[in-house]
N, C-alpha and C positions, 0 to 999 in steps of 0.2 A: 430156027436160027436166033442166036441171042444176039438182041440190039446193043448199041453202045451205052444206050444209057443204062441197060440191066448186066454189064460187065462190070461198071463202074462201080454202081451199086453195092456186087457181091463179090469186088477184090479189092477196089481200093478205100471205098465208103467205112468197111469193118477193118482195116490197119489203122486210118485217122481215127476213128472214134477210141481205138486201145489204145494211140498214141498220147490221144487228148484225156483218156481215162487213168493213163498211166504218170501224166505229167500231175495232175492233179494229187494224186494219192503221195508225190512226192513231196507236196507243197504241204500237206498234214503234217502237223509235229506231232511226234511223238509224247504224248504226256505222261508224267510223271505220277505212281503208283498214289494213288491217295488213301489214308487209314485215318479211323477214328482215334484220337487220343488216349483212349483207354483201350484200344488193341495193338498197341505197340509192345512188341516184345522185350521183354528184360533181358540182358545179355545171359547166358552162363557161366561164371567163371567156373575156372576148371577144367570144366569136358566142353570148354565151346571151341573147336577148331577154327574159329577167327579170331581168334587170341594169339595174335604172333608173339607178342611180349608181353608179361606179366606187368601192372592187372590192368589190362587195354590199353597201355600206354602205348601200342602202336595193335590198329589189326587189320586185317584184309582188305584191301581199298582206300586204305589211310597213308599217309605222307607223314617221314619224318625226316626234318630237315639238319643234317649231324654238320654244323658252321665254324671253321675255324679259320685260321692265317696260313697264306702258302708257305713249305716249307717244312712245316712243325711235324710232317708224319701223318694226316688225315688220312692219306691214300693207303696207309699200314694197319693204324683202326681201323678203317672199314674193313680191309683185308683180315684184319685177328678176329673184329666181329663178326663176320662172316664162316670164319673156323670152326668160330662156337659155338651160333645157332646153327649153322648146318648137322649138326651134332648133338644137338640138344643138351649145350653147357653154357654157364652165364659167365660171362666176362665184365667185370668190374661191377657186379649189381643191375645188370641187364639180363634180364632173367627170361627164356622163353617161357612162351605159352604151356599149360601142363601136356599137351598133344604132342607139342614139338621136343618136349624134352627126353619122350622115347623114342621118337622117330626122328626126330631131326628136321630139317627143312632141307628144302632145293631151292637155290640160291641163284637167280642169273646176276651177274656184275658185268653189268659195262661201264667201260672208259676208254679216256681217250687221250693221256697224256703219257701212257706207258709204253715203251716196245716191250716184244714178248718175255727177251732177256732182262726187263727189268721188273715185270712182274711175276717169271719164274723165280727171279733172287729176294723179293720181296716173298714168295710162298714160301721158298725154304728158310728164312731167317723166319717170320710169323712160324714157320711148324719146330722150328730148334727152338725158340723161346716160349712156347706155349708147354712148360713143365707141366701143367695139371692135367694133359689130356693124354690118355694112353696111345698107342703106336698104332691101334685098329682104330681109334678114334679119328687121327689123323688120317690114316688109307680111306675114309669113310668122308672125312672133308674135300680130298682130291675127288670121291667122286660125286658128293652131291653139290660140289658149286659150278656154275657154270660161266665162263669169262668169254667176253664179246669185243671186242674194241672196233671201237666206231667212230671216224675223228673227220669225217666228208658231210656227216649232215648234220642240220636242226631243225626246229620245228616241226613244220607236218611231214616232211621227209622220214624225221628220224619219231617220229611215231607213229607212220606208219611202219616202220623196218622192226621198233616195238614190239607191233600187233602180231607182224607175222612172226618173229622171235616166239614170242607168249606161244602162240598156236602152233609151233614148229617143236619146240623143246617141255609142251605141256604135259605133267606137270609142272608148276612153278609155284611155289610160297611165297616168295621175296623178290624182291630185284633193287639192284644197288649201281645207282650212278653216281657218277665220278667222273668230270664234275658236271654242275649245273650249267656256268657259263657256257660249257662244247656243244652244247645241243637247246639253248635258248631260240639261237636266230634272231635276236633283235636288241632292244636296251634294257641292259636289266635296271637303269634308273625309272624305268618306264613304268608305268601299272598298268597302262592298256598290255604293255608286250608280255609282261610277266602274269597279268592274272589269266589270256589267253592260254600262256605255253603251263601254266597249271592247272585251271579250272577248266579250259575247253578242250585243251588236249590230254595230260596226263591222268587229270580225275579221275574224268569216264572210262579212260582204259581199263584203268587201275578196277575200279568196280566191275567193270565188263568182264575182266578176266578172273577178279575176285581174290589179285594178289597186295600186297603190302608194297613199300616203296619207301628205300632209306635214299636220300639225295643229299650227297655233299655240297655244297656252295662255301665259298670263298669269304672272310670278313674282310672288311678293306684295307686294315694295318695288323699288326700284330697290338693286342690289345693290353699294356701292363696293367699291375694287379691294381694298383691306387689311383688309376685315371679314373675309375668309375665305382667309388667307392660308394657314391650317393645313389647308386642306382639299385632300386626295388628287383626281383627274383624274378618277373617276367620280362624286365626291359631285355635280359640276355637273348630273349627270342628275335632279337631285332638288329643282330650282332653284322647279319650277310650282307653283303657289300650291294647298292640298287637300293632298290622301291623295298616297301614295307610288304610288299604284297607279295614276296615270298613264303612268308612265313602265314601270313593271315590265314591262307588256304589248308596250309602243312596241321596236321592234329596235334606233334608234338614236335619236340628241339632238343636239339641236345649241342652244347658249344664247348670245344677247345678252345679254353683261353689261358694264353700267356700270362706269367707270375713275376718276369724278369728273370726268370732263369733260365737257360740253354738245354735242361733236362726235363725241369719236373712243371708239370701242365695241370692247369685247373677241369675239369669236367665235372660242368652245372649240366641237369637237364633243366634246358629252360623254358620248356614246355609243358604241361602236361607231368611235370618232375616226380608229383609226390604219388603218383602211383607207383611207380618205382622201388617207395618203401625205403630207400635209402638212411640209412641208421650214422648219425657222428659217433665220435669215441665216446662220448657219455650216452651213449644210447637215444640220442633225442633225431624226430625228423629232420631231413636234410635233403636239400637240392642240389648237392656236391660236393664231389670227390678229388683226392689228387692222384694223377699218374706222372709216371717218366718213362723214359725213354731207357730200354735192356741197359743199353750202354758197353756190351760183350760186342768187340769186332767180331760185323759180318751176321749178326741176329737183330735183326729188322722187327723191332717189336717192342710193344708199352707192358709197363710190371706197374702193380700198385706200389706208390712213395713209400719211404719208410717216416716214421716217427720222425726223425731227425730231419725230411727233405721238407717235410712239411711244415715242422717250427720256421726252419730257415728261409722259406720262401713266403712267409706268412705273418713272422714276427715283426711288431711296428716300428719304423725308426725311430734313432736315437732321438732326439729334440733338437733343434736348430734349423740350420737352411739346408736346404737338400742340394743334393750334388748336382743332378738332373733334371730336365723341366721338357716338357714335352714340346718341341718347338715349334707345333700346329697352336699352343695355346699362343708364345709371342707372335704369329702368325696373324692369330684374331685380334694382337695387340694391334697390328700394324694396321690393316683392316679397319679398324675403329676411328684413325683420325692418317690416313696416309697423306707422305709428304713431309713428313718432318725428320730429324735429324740423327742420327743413330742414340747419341749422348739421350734423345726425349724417350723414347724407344727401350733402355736400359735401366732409365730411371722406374717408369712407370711399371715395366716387367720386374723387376727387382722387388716392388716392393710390394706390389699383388700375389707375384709369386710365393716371396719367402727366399729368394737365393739372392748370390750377388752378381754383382751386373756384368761381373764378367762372363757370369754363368749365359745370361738373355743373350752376350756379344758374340759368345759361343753359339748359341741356339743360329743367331740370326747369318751368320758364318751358312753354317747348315742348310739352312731356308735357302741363302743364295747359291749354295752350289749343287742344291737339288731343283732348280728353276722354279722356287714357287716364292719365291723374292727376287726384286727388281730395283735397281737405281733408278730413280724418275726424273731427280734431276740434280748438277752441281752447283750450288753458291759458292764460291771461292774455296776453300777446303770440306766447306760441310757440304755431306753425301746426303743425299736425302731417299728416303725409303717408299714402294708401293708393294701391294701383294702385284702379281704374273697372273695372268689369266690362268695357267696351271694352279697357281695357291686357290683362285678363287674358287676354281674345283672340287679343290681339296676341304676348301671348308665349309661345300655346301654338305660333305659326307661326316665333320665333324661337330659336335658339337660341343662349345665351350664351357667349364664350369664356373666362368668365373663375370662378371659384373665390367668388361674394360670399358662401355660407355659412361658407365657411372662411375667407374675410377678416373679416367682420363679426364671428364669434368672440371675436376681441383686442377690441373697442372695447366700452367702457360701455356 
């Protein structure tokens, strides 16, 4: 007869010990592959099948971040880029990998701001306006992309639905979200929230499954051509609305930016640009190009500018005061010494600016009936001016080009 204590012993003594042997092995991390410096492999260009886009400007496990203004048609680019490489044809200078350009890619796209009938009329406008690609090329895009729309999760939710997508529909080459903010889950002002939902969650995916990843993200305003005329070729990396640490993570960028025109669109890559290869009209390196918009009712789709859209969008004004002023800049005016009088206000923007004060009276018009200016207080007819805790918002996401501490100084 077996006692209690040799029962114990031989059924419940060996589940504790695996339970405790099991907990333990979970507490190991897993570390990461270690290599000597000089056994590091050189990529292949050419015949390297991790080459999604020529010449590694984007490859398998890598992030690139395609940033512009709502509105403008980003959700149509990524849809015509998706045509192309699935297909293995380059669109506007984005060139696949030599691998994909006979085979094509498989392409998963999710998003989350479409119903189905507006992403069926956005496929058939992208496949009428894509002239260069033959009618089998086309049958051959409907079937190697795959569209998901997913608009109930983010974060670990929606990478886990990811993982299983990836291993559900595997193969996959690519995967294209649309947009960033639908599946964040937290502040993209943030850097804890943001470098989480990219370096903890999508990274690793992205390596695990050993596909590529184009992410749309949103800039904060539409950006005109001469607000940021002083900015160097990487600051464009830094366009997406939030923390910096979207992009940090991302290998390359590429940004839709407004020109002040309703058509034709600047596209910098701002990342990673000069592998690209991208050639100007005199033959010399370059980090961007212009598009527009078909402009044919009912074809949902960008054509390269012509000569002429480009002059026009491009060439510098006449000399004098300008007609328009960005009135986030009189915004930092106000900001600088709030509390004073519109008449101070006018004065000061006018003559920092370059326009006239009816122009800053306008701007500040504006300010007030987008809520990000406020009356603070009345002295007998003079109105006196603050930013709104909305402006103060607003101008922690902008930044000023112009000196108003040091201007303001001189005046009364």
């Amino acid at each position: 007869m077996i006692s209690p204590l040799e029962m114990f012993v031989e059924e419940y003594l060996p589940k504790v010990t695996a339970d405790a042997v099991e907990e333990q092995v979970e507490r190991i991390p897993v570390l990461p592959v270690v290599k000597r410096l000089g056994d590091l492999e050189t990529p292949r260009y050419g015949s390297d099948p991790n080459e999604l886009i020529k010449s590694r400007f984007l490859y398998r496990g890598g992030v690139c971040l395609l940033l512009g203004p709502t509105g403008i048609g980003k959700s149509s680019f990524l849809e015509q880029l998706a045509v192309h490489l699935s297909v293995g044809s380059p669109l506007f200078g984005i060139v696949p990998g030599e691998v994909y350009q006979v085979r094509g890619m498989r392409i998963l796209l999710i998003q989350a701001e479409n119903d189905e009938g507006d992403m069926a009329e956005m496929r058939d406008g992208v496949l009428r306006g894509c002239e260069d690609l033959t009618p089998s090329q086309k049958t051959k895009a409907n079937e190697n992309i795959l569209v998901a729309t997913i608009n109930d999760q983010s974060s670990d939710k929606f990478a886990e639905t990811l993982e299983l997508l990836l291993q559900q529909e595997a193969p996959v080459d690519l995967v294209m979200i649309d947009p960033a903010f639908a599946y964040l889950g937290g502040d993209s002002n943030s850097q804890r929230d943001v470098s989480y939902f990219m370096r903890e969650l999508l990274n690793p995916l992205l390596q695990r499954h050993k596909v590529g990843l184009i992410l749309a993200h949103h800039t904060n305003k539409p950006m005109r051509g001469k607000e940021k005329d002083n900015w160097e070729a990487g600051d464009y990396a830094y366009l997406g609305a939030g923390s910096a640490e979207w992009v940090n993570p991302a290998r390359a960028a590429l940004a839709l930016r407004s020109l002040g025109s309703d058509s034709v669109f600047e596209l910098r890559a701002a990342k990673r640009g000069k592998r690209l290869d991208w050639k100007d009209a005199e033959g010399e390196l370059t980090t961007r190009q212009y598009i527009a918009h078909h402009g044919e009712p009912g074809v949902i789709c960008w054509r390269q500018a012509t000569a002429e859209e480009i002059e026009d969008v491009t060439k510098k004004p006449e000399k004098g005061r300008p007609r328009k002023v960005d009135p986030l800049e009189i915004l930092h005016c106000v900001s600088t010494r709030p509390g004073e009088n519109q008449g101070w206000y006018t004065s000061l923007g006018a003559r920092v600016m370059g326009c006239s004060q009816n122009t800053v009276q306008n701007a500040m018009i504006e300010l007030r009936g987008s809520g990000l200016l406020k009356e603070s207080q009345q002295s007998g007819r003079s109105k006196k001016y603050e930013v709104s805790t909305k402006g103060r918002e607003a101008l922690e996401r902008h930044v000023s080009t112009h000196d108003w501490a040091g201007e303001a100084g001189g005046l009364a």
